[in-house]
N, C-alpha and C positions, 0 to 999 in steps of 0.2 A: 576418468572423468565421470562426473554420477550425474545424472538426469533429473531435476526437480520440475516437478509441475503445481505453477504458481496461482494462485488465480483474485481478480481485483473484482468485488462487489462494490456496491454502493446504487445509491438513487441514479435515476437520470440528468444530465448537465451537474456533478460533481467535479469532472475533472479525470473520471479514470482513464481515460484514452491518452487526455495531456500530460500526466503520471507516468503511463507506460509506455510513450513512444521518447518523454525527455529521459526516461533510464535506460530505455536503447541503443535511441539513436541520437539522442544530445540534440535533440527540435522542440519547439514549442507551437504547437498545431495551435494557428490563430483563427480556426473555421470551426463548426461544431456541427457535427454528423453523427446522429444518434446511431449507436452501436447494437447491431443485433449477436455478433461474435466475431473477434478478432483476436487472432492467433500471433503470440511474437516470440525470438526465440533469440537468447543471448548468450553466450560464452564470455564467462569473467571467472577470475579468482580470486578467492578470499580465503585467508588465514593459509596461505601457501598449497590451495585444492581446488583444481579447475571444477568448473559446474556450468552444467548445461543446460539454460534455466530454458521450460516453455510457460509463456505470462498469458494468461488467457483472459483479456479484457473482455465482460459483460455486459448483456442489455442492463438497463437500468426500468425497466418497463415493467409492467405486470404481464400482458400476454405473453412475455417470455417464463416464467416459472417454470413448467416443467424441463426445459434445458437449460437451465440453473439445478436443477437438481444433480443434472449428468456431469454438469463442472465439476460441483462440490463431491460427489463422488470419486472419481479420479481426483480430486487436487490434494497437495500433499503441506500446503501451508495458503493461508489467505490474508489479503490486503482487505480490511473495512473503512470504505474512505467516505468521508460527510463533507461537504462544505460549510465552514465556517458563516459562509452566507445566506444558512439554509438551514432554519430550526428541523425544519421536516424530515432533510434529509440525513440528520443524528437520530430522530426518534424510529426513521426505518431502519436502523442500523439492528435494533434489538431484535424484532423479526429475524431478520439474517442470520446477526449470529445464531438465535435456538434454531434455527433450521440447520446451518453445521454441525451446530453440535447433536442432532440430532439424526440426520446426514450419516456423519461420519461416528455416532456412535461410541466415542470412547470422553473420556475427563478431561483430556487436555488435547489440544489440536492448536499448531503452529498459527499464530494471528497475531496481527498488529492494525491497531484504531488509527485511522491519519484523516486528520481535518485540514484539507484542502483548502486553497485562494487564500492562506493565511496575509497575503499581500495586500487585499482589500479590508484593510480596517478600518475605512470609514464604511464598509459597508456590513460589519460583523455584528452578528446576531447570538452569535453562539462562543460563550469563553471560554479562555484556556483552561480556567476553574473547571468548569460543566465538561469540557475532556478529560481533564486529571478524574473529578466524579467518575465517569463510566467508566474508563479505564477499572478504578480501584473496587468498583460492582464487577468488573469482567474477570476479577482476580488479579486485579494488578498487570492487565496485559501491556505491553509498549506501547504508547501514546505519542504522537506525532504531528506535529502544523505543520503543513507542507506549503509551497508553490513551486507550480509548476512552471510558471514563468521563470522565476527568477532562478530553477531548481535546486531550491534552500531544501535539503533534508530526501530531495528524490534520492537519492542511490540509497540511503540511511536503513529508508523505511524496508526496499527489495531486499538490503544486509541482510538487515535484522531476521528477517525471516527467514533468509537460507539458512543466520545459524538457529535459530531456534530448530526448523529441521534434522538441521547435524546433529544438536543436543537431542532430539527424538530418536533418532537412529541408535546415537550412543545407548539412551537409557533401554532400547530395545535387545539389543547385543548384553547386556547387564544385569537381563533379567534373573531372578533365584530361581530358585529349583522349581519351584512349585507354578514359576511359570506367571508372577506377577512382576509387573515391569517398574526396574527403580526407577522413581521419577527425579530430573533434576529438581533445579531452586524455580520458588512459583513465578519470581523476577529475575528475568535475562540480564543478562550484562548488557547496559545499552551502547551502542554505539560510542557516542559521544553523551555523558550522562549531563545534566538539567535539575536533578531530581530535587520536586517541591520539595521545604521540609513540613516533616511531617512522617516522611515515608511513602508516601500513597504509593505513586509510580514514575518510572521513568520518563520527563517530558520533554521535549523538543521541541523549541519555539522559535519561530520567524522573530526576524527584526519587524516592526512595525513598520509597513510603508506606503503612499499615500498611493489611491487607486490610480495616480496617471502615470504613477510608471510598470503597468502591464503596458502604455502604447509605447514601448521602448521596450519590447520583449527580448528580441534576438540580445542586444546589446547588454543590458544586463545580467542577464543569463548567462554569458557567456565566462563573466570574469569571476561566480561563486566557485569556492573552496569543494573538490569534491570529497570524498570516501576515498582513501587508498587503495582501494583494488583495481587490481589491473586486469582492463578489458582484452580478451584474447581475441575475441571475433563478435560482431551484434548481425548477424543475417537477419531477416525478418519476414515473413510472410507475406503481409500487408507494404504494399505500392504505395506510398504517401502521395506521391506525386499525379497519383491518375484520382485522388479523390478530390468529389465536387465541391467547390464552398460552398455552403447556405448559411450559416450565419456565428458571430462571434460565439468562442469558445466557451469565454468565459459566462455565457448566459443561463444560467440555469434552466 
């Protein structure tokens, strides 16, 4: 079994909590309790290799920075997630990343861009276009519309990452003599591919769906297509059931 440590950025009221608790534990948290750090830990297989993922959902806040730093250190692949319904929270997105990449110090580092509440398109501000765009400035990284409601592309986007990890590890093990490391292809194999023409990068897009069927969460949710991998065990740190409501998830 090999141990990866995950870790989800993004603004505050994006979605990363409803992200990592519907790839756990198959819920859709309809409360929204700002996160100072929350720890979750899943056992699943993919491509026939158990993996012992820890997902370390983030503040989204500024007085949190420097324990953001201690994440991105330790972490060994990252989730950069913006809401769709939230120009601001794609343009902090770029912050972020140079801070990993700067963090973590080497050329390439395991990440995939997911633009959250893709379900609210009457309330979308920010295109699939303007994600494919950054993406294709990030080198072409994986590009993904997510909801969490509905969890259209949640397992997808966690995939993706573990294999980009495996391919790191690979290219590590591969390295020449002299001790520089072969890098694979600068575009993953995606999941399930989308990909604009043109080339740019690999996308993943929600059906368009009218914003009142988030108040039909559980039920819908329930009946989307997942990822083929098969869950061994999802334990979790975090108590769902002893947190306080204060207000809809979905509010930024």
């Amino acid at each position: 079994m090999r141990d990866y440590k995950l870790v989800v950025l993004g603004a505050g009221g994006v979605g990363k909590s409803c992200l990592t608790v519907q790839f756990v534990q198959g819920i859709y948290l309809d409360t929204y309790d700002p996160t100072i750090e929350d720890s979750y830990r899943k056992t699943i297989e993919i491509d026939s290799k158990v993996f012992d993922l820890e997902i370390l959902d983030t503040a989204g806040v500024a007085q949190f920075t420097a324990m953001r730093e201690l994440y991105i250190k330790s972490g060994m692949g990252f989730l950069l997630v913006y809401s769709v319904t939230d120009r601001q929270s794609l343009e902090e997105l770029m912050d972020l990343r140079e801070q990993v990449l700067r963090i973590k110090d080497v050329d390439r580092v395991p990440m995939v861009l997911v633009g959250n509440k893709a379900d609210l398109e009457d309330e979308r501000v920010v295109s699939i276009e303007e994600g494919i765009e950054v993406s294709s400035k990030w080198g072409k990284v994986p590009f993904y519309e997510t909801s969490a409601l509905l969890r259209s592309n949640v397992d997808e986007v966690f995939i993706d990452l573990v294999r980009q990890i495996m391919r790191n590890e690979l290219g590590a093990v591969n390295s020449n003599p002299k001790g520089t490391t072969t890098r694979n292809a600068r575009n993953p194999t995606p999941v399930s591919s989308n990909a604009k023409k043109g080339g740019t990068s690999p996308v993943h897009q929600v059906k368009p769906t009218h914003q009142k069927t988030r108040q039909t969460a559980q039920n819908k949710g329930q009946n989307q297509k997942h990822q083929p991998a098969r869950v061994v065990n999802s334990p979790t740190t975090k108590d769902l059931s002893k947190k306080k409501k204060k207000k809809d998830c979905v509010i930024s």
